[in-house]
TORLO-684081 format. One record per residue (C-alpha): residue number from 0; x, y, z. Coordinates in steps of 0.2 Angstrom, whole numbers. Last residue first. Example, Ala and Ser with C-alpha at 12.3 -4.5 7.8 and 13.67 -1.06 7.14 Angstrom:
<atoms>
(atom 1, (68, -5, 36))
(atom 0, (62, -22, 39))
</atoms>
This chain:
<atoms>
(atom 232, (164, -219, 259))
(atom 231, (169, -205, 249))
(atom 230, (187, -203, 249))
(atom 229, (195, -185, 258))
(atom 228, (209, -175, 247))
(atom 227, (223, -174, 259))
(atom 226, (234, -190, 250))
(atom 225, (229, -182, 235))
(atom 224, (238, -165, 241))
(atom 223, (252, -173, 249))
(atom 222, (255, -183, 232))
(atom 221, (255, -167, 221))
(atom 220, (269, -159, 234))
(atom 219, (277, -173, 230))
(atom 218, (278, -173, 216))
(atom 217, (282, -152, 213))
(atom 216, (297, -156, 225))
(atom 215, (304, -168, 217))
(atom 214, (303, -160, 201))
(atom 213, (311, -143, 208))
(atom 212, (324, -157, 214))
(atom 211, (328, -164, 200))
(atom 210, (329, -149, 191))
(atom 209, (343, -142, 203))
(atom 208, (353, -156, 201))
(atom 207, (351, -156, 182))
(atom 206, (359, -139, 183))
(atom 205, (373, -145, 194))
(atom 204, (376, -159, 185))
(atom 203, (380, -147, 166))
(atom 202, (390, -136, 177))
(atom 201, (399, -154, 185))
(atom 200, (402, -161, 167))
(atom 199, (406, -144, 159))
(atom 198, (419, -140, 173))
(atom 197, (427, -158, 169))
(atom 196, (426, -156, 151))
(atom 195, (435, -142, 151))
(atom 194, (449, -149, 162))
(atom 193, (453, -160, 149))
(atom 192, (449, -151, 132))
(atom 191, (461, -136, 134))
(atom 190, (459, -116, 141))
(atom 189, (474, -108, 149))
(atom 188, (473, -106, 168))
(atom 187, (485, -90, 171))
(atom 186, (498, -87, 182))
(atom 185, (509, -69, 178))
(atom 184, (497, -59, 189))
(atom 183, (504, -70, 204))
(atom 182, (490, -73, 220))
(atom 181, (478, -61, 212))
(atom 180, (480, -68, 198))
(atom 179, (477, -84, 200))
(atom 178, (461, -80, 207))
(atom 177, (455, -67, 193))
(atom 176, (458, -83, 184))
(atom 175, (450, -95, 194))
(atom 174, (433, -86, 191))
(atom 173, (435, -82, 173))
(atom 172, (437, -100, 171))
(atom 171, (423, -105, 181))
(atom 170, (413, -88, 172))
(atom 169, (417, -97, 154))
(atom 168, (411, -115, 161))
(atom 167, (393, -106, 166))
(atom 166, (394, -98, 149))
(atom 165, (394, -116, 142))
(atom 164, (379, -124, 151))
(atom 163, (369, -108, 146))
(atom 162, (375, -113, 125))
(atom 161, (370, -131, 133))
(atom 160, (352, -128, 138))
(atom 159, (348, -118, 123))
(atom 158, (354, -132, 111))
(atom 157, (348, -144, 121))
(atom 156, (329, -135, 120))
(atom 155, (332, -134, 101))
(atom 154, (335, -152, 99))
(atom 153, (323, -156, 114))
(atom 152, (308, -148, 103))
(atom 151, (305, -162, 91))
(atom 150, (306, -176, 105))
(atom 149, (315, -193, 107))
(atom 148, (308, -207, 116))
(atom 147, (310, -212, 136))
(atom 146, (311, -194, 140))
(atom 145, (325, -187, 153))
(atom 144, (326, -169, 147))
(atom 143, (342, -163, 156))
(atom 142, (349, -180, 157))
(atom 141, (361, -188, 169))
(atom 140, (351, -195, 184))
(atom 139, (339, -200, 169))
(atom 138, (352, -214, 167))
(atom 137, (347, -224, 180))
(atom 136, (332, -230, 167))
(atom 135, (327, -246, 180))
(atom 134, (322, -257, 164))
(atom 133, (342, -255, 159))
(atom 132, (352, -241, 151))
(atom 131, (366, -244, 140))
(atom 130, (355, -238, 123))
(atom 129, (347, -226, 132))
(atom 128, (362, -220, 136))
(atom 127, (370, -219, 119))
(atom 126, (355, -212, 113))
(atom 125, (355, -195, 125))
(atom 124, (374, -194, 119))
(atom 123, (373, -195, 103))
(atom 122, (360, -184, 93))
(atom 121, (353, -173, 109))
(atom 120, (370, -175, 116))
(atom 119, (380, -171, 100))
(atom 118, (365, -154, 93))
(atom 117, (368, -146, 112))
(atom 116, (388, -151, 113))
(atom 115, (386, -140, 91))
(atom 114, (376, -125, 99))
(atom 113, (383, -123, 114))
(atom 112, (402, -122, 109))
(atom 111, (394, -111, 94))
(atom 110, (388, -100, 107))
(atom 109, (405, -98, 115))
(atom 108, (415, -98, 100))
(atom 107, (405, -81, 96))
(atom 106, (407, -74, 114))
(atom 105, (426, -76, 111))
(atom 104, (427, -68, 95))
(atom 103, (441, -72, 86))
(atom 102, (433, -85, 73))
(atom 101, (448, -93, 62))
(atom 100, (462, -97, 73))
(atom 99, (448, -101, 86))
(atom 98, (441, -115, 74))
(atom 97, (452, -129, 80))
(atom 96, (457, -123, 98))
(atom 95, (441, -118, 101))
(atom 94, (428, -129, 90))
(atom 93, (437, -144, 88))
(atom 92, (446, -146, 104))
(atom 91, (434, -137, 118))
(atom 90, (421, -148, 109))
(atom 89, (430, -165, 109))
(atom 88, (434, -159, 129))
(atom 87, (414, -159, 129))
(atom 86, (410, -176, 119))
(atom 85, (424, -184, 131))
(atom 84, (418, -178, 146))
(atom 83, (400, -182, 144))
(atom 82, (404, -201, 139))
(atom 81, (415, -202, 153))
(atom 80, (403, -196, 167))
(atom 79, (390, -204, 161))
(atom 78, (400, -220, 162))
(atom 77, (406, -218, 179))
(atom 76, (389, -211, 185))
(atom 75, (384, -227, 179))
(atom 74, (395, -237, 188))
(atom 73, (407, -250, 179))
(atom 72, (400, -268, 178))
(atom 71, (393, -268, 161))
(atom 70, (410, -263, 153))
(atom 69, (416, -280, 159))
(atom 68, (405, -291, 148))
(atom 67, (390, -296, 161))
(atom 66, (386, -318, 156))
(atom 65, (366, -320, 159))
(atom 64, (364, -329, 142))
(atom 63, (380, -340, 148))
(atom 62, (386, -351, 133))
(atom 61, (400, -362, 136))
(atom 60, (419, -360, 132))
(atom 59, (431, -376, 130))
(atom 58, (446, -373, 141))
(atom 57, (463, -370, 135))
(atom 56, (463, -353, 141))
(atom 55, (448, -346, 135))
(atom 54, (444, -359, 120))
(atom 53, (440, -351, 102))
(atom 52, (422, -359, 99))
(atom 51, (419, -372, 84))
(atom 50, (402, -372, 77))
(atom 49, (388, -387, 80))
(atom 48, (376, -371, 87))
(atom 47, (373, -381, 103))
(atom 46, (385, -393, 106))
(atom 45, (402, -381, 100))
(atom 44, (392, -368, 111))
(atom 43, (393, -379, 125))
(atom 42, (377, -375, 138))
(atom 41, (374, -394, 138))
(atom 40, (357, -401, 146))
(atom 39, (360, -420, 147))
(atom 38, (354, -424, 163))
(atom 37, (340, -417, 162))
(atom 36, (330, -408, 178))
(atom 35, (314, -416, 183))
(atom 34, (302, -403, 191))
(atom 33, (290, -405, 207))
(atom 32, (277, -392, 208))
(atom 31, (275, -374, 211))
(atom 30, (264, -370, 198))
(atom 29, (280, -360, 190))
(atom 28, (289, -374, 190))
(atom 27, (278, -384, 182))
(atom 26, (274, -373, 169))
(atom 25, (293, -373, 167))
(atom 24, (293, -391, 164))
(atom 23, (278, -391, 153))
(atom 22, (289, -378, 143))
(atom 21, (305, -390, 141))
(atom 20, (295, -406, 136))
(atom 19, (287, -397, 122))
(atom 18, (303, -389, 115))
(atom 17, (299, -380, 99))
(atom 16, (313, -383, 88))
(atom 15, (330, -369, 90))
(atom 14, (341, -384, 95))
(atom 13, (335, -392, 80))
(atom 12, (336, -379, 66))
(atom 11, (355, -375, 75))
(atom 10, (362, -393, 74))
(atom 9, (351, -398, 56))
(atom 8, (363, -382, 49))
(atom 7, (378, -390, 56))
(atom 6, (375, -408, 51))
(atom 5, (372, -401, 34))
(atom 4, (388, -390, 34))
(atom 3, (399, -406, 38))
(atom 2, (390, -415, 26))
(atom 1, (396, -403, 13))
(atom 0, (412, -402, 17))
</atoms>
């Protein structure tokens, strides 16, 4: 048992060892010039860290450092929109239909609705993004106050935003009420998580639309202006 331990400890110190031969081959290939490939190079996981892998269907699994799970391949405006979903219909949940039996007010539900999305995104959400976010940051697309770090002042400003966010789904409802309504005054759109989260989505979307584009526009407006600011020669 021992020697079976001390030959797997001497596999992973040597296969992380500096390896000389392997860097002057990639200078070498970075230079441009002829490269020789080895013939032993194993990408074995059993090989390289001297561990056992469970086998994938009775074949023995290598290690692939470029390998996408299968979460990586969804869209991101598939996953933003999941992940913003869910944190609002958690909202609708625990905040309406929990703490409604105790707070009757409407317009007080509707501030705390915007004050505890505002505190989960700026917490939560914001992080979860940049934590699944790559070089390109694709994930500004989805966020009101898209800074690479966090900031003091966005817990408040998400707070603000989101209390704003949140009337606009209380004037959808409103809206489709009165339609119902009109049609048959017994038909009525009843508040619940699911199709709350999907009005807060597309509310939440259209504000960061709108802020994208004032953003655009105040770019490029900047780079016309520099593009018409004559050089010295």
């Amino acid at each position: 048992m021992a020697k079976k331990k001390k030959d797997k400890e001497t596999t992973i110190t040597n296969y992380y060892d500096l390896k000389k031969d392997d860097i002057d081959e990639l200078v070498a290939a970075l230079k441009g010039e002829e490269t020789t490939q080895p013939d032993n190079l194993s990408m074995n996981i059993e090989e390289i860290t001297g561990e056992k892998a469970p086998s994938a269907k009775g074949k023995d699994q290598e290690f692939d450092p470029y390998k996408r799970d299968k979460l990586s391949k969804l869209p991101a405006w598939f996953k933003a929109f999941f992940i913003k979903f869910w944190f609002a219909g958690a909202v609708c949940y625990f905040v309406n239909m929990g703490l409604g039996v105790y707070i009757s007010n409407a317009e007080d539900l509707l501030l705390l609705d915007g004050v505890v999305m505002g505190i989960l995104v700026d917490c939560i959400v914001n992080p979860i993004f940049r934590m699944i976010e790559s070089d390109r940051r694709e994930y500004d697309w989805y966020i009101m106050f898209p800074f690479p770090f966090k900031k003091f002042w966005t817990f408040f400003a998400n707070i603000l935003y989101y209390i704003i966010v949140f009337i606009g789904v209380n004037y959808v409802y409103m809206g489709i009420n009165l339609v119902l309504q009109a049609i048959n005054e017994n038909w009525y759109l009843a508040l619940e998580p699911l199709l709350f989260g999907v009005f807060a989505f597309f509310i939440d979307m259209v504000f960061i639309g709108i802020k994208d584009l004032i953003v655009y526009l105040i770019k490029k407006h900047k780079r016309k202006k520099a593009e018409e600011v004559p050089t010295d020669v």
